[in-house]
N, C-alpha and C positions, 0 to 999 in steps of 0.2 A: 508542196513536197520539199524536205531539205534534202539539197544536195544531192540529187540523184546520183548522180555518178561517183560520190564518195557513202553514199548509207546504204543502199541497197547491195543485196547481194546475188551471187551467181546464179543463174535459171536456165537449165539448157532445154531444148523440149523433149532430149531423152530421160533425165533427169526427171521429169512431168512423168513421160511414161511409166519409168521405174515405181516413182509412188504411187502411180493409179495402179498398176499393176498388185502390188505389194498390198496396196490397202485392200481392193478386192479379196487378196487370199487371206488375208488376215478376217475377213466378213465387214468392213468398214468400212465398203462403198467406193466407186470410184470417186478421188478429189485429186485437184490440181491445187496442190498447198500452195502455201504462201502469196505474198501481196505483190512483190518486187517484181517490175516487169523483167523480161526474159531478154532484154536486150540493153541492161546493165551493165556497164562498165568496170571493170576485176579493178586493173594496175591505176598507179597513183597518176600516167600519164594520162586518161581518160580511154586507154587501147582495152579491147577484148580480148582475153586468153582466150587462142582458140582452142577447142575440143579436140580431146585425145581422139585420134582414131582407133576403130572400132570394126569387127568385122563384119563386111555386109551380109542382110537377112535374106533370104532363100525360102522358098516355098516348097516345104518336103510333099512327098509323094501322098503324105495323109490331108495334106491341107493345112497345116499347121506351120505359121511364121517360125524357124528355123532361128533363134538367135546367134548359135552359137557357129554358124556356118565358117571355117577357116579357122577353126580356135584348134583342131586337130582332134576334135571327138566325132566319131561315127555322125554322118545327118541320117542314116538308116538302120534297120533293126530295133531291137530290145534294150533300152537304155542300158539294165544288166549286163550287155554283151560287152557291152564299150567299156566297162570298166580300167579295162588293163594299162588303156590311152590314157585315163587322167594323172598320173603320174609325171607325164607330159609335159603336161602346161596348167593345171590347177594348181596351185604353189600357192600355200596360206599368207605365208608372209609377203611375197610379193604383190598377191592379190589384194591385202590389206595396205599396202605402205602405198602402193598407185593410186589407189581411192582414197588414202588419204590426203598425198601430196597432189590429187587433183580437185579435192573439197574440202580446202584450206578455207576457216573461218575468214569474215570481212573484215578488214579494220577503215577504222576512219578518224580525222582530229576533229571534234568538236570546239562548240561554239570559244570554250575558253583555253582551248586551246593546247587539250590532253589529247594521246592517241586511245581510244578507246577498243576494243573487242569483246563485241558482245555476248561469243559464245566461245568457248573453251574449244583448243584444238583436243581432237583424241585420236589413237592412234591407226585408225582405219576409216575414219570421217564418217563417223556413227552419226552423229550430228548433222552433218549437214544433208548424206544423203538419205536419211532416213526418218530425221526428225523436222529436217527443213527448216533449222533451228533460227539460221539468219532472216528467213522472212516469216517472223511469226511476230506477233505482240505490237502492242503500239509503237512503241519507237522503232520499229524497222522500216516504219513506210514513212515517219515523220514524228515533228517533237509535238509536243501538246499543246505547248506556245502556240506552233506553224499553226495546229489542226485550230485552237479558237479562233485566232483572229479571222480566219478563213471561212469561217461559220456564214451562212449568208443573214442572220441576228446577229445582232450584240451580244458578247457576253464576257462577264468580267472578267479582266485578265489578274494575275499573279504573277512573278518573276522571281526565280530564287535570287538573292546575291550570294549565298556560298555555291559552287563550282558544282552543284553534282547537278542528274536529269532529272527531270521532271516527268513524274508518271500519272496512271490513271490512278493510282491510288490518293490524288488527292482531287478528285470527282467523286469520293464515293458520299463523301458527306452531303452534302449540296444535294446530291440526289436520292438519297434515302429515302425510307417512308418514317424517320422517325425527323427527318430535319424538314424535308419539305412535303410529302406526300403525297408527291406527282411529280413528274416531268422525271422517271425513271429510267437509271443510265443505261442499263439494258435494252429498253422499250428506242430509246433516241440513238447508239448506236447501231442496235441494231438494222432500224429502220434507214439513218441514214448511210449506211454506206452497204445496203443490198440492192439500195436505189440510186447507189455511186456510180456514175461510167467511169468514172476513174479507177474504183476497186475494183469492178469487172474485167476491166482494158486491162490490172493486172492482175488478173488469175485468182482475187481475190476469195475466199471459201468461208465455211466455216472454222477450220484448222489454222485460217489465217490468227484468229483469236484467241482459241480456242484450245483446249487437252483435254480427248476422253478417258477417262479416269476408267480403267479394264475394271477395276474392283466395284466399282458401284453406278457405273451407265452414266455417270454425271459429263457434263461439258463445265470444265472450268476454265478460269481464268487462266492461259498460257502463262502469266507473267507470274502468277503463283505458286506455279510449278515447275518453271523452266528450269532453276536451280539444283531439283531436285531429279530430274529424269535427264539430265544432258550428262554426258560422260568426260573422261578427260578432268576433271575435279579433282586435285591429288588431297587425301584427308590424313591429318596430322593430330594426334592426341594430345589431351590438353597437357599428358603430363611429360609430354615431349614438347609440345609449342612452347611451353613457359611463356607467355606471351606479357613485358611488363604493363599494368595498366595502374594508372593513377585517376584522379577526376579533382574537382573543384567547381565551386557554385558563382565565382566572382569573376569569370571571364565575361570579356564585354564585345560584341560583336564590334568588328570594321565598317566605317562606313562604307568601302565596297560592298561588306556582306549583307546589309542590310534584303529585308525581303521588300515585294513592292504590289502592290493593288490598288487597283483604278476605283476612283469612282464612279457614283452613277451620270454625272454630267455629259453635254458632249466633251470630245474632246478638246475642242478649242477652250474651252471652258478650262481644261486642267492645266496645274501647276507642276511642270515635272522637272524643269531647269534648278536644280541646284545650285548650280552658279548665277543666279539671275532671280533675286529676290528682293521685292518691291517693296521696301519699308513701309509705306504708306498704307500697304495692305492692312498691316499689322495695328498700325493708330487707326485706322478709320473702322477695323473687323467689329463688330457687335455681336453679341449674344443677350438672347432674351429669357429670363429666369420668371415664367411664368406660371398658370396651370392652377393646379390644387396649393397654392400658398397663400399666407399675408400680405406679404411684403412682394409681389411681383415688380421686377425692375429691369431695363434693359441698358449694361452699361457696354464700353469698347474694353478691349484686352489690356492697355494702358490702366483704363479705372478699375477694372477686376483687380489686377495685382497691386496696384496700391492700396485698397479697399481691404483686401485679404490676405496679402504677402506670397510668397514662394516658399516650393520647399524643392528636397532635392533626393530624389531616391534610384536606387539602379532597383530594375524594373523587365524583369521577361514579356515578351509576347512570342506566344504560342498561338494559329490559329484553328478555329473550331474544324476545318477543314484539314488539318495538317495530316496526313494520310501514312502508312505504315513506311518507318523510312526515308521521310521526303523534309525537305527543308524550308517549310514555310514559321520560322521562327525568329525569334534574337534577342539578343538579352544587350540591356543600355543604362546608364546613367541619365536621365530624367531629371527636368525641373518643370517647376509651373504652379497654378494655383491651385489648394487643397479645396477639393469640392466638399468637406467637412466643412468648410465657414462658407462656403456658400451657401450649404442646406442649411446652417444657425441665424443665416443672416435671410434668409427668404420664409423662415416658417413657417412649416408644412400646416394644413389645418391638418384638424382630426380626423383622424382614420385616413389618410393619404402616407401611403406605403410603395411607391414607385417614383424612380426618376430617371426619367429617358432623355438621353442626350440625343439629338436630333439634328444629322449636317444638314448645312444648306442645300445638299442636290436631295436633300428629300429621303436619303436611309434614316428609316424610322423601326429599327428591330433590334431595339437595347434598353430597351425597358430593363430596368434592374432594380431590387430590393432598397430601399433609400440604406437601409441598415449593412445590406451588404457594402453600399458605398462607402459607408463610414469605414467600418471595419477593415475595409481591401483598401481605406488612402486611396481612393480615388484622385487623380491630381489632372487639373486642366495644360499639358504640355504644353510649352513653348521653345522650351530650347531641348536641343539631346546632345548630351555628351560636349557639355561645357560651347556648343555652335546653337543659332538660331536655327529653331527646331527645319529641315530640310523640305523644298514644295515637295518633295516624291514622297513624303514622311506626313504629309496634311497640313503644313503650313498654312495660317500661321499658329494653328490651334490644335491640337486632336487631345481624345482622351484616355488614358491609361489605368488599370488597376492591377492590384494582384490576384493571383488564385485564377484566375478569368482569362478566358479565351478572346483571341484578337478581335473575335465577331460583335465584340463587346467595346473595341476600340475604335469608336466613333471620330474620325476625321472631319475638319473643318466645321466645329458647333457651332448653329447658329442659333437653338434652343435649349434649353434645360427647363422640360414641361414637367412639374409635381401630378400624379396621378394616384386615384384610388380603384383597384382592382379586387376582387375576390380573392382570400385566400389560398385559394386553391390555383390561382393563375398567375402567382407571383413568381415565378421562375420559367413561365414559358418562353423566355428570352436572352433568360442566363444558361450561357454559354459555356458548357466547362469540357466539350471536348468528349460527352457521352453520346453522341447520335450509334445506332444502333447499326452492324452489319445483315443486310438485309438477309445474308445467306444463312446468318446462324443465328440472331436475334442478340447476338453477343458485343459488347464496344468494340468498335474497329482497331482503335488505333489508340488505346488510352488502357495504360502507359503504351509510351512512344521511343522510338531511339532511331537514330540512324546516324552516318556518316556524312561528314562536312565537307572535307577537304579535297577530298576527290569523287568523281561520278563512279558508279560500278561499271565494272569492264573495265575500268583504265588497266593500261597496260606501263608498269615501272619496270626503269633498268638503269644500272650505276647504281651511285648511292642511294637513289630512293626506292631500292630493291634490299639494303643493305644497313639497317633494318628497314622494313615498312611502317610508317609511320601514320596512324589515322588519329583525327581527332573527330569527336562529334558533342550527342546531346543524350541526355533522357528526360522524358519530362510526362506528368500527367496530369496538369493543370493545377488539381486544388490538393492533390495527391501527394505526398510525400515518397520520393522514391526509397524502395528500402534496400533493393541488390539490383545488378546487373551480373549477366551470365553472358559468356564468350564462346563458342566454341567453331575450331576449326576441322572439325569431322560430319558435317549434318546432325550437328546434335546428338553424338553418342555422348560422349563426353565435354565435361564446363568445365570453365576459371571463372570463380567468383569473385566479385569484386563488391563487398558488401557498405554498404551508403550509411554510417551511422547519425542522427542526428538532423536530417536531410528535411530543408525548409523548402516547403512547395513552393512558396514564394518565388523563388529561383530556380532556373532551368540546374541540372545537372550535366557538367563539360567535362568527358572524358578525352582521354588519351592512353593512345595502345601503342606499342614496337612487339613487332612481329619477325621474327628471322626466317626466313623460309625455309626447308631443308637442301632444296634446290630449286631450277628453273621451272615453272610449272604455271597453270590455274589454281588458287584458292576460292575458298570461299567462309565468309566469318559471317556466322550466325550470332544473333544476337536476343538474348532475352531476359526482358527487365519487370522487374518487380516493383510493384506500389503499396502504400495502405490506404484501403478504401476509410471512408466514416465511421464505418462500423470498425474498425481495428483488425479486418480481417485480410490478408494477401489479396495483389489485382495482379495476376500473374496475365503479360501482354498474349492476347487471343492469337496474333501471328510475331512470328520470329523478323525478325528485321535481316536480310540477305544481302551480303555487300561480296561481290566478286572481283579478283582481281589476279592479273598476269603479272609474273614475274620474270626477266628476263637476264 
């Protein structure tokens, strides 16, 4: 769990009651929402705000718990009769501003070192006490980093290097029925954590996750809706925001921002010190260019590049995984050998139509089109960005193309096998970023956009309130972006910002200033256009949601 006493948020057990109460009359069952245990720490010095006092409950003369006992309304008679008394002490406005300044949103600084807040304050704490908004969704109970490696399996990790969180939406790939078809994210959340003592111990529910959707009996995903059902959001028209945006295809990621994924090795096994790189690695590394060719040969990375030469291209990866929003991407300046002379110099026989680069720990799911590698410059990396290529990066080798999803970018080869497939099976391995959402049968996350520079929720004040400043991405692999749309009212209203000319090859890197109108929650919707194969609009299946406080 991170940081309990800075992520979680407020839980009283009348608070509990309130919602089980409320849901019952509502018809929605008793539940005790959210995940955060109830003896959570509020202030930054690890202390508990104590609970407002409240007037104690009475047992009236019918039998019926009494809440309001000492509040100055009749506990006897006809509700009707007591009318005259609520004048008294029912006061709208007070009644709302107490509840609010007593279910003040959490905040908390994350890993790098932003103040974050996850849910919008509003002006009666709609939210918190009734949507129970701070302990809902995955990152309320923990980050997705914490939740894998905690897994009691293996399983591979990823690390953004740009600054934002990491959500479930970059799980949905992996576990589709169009990418893998089995091991269903649904089926393995759900299971495991209804058989959590730890989600139990805190109050854990279905609601934890969850939003029933009143219009269609559906339970979805909390995190796909939070945006849209939490209040407090102040919405600003496009032709009031004026919001300026620019973009460009030639920025080049920082090596801090660089993203990162494990092998399948153990770990001892892995190379992750950047600062601590074995030359020797490098001379003695071999690859075997074997399989369906002539000419099968196994030389070292020294004799490859004298054999074949170098070349040098800036070069996106995007991965097949990279989820609505999230930042599993980055775009670099490349060099290495063109595996165009390598395919000339090993000679495919005939009818051999695939070549799968193959690391050493054994990932073998890149079988690719020999043609498509020519065509996308496939190149064998070794250095990025004018440095020898980094171990966190596949050192001393990995391989890159265009058009292609990173699940196509095989680290550390230690083969290049020629194969002959069936027509029909020649792209079960090319990766372009279309695995299907399982809800709607529709592409997830392709085209793609999201925000770089800051996590959602952060909270700016001073100059980075004055303008707001975001930069990020668009990208849909082999897809040519053709517009991106902004808007900061839920999508009533856009600013377009239309891409002419726009080379898939390359991610697309925007830049937005935003002036606020004042202090408040926003939130910037985001939706980007592609052109499919066909020439026809890939208008993104979900908006990309970035929320942010101003102060």
């Amino acid at each position: 769990m991170r940081e309990q006493a800075t992520r979680t948020g407020r839980r009283s057990r009348k608070g509990i009651a309130c919602a089980a109460v409320l849901a019952c009359v509502l018809g929605m069952g008793c539940l005790a929402w959210g995940c955060a245990p109830s003896t959570a720490p509020d202030n930054a010095d690890g202390t508990t705000e104590a609970p407002a006092a409240e007037a104690p409950a009475t047992v009236s003369s019918d039998g019926y718990v009494d809440q309001m006992a000492g509040s100055g309304f009749p506990t006897e008679g006809r509700f009707v009769d007591g009318i005259t008394a609520l004048p008294g002490f029912y006061l709208n406005s007070e009644k709302n501003a107490a509840n609010a300044e007593a279910n003040q949103p959490r905040r908390y600084t994350d890993r790098n070192g932003f103040t974050v807040q996850p849910v919008p304050a509003d002006d009666r704490g709609f939210n918190i006490t009734y949507l129970d908004a701070d302990n809902r969704g995955c990152t309320s109970c923990h980050t997705l980093e914490n939740a894998l490696m905690s897994l009691p399996t293996y399983h591979r990790l990823i690390f953004f290097g740009y600054p934002t969180e990491q959500s479930y939406a970059n799980c949905i790939a992996c576990h589709s029925e169009t990418y893998q078809g089995e091991n269903f994210l649904a089926e393995a959340i759900h299971t495991s954590h209804m058989k959590s003592a730890m989600f139990q111990s805190q109050n854990g529910t279905c609601s934890s996750c969850h939003y029933s959707d009143i219009k269609t009996g559906d339970m979805k995903r909390w995190d796909d809706v939070k945006y849209n059902v939490m209040h407090g959001i102040s919405d600003v028209d496009a032709a009031e925001a004026k919001a300026e945006i620019s973009y460009d295809q030639t920025t080049i990621t920082p090596a801090e921002n660089r993203v990162f994924k494990t092998v399948k090795d153990e770990p001892a096994e892995w190379l992750v010190d950047d600062n601590d790189i074995d030359p020797t690695i490098y001379e003695n590394w071999t690859i075997s260019i074997d399989g369906d060719c002539e000419n099968p040969v196994t030389m070292t990375l020294p004799e490859l590049e004298e054999q074949f030469g170098t070349v040098k291209q800036v070069m996106k990866m995007d991965c097949t995984i990279n989820g609505v929003g999230q930042a599993t991407i980055m775009q670099s300046e490349v060099e290495g050998i063109p595996v165009s002379k390598i395919i000339e110099f090993a000679r495919p026989k005939a009818g051999a139509n695939i070549l799968s680069p193959i690391c050493a720990d054994g990932y073998n799911y890149a079988q690719m089109p020999i043609d498509w590698m020519i065509d996308n410059d496939a190149i064998i990396v070794t250095k990025m960005d004018g440095e020898t290529l980094p171990p966190s990066q596949g050192y001393p080798c990995m391989l890159w193309l265009y058009n292609t999803s990173g699940g196509n970018f095989v680290k550390r080869i230690g083969n290049l096998t020629f194969m002959t497939l069936p027509e029909e099976d020649l792209n079960n391995q090319l990766y372009l970023g279309e695995f299907a959402d399982d809800i709607t049968g529709n592409p997830y996350s392709k085209p793609n956009s999201g925000v770089l520079n800051y996590p959602t929720g952060v909270v700016l004040t001073g100059n980075e309130a004055k303008p707001v400043h975001l930069e990020g991405f668009a990208d849909a692999w082999n897809e040519p972006i053709k517009k991106m749309e902004f808007s900061f009212d839920h999508g009533k209203t856009w600013q377009t910002m239309d891409t002419p000319n726009n080379d898939s090859k390359f991610w697309t890197y925007w830049r937005l200033d935003f002036t606020p109108p004042e202090a408040g929650t926003y939130l910037l919707n985001i939706r980007t256009t592609s052109v499919a194969p066909d020439g026809s609009d890939h208008v993104s299946q979900y908006d990309t949601q970035f929320m942010f406080t101003v102060e």
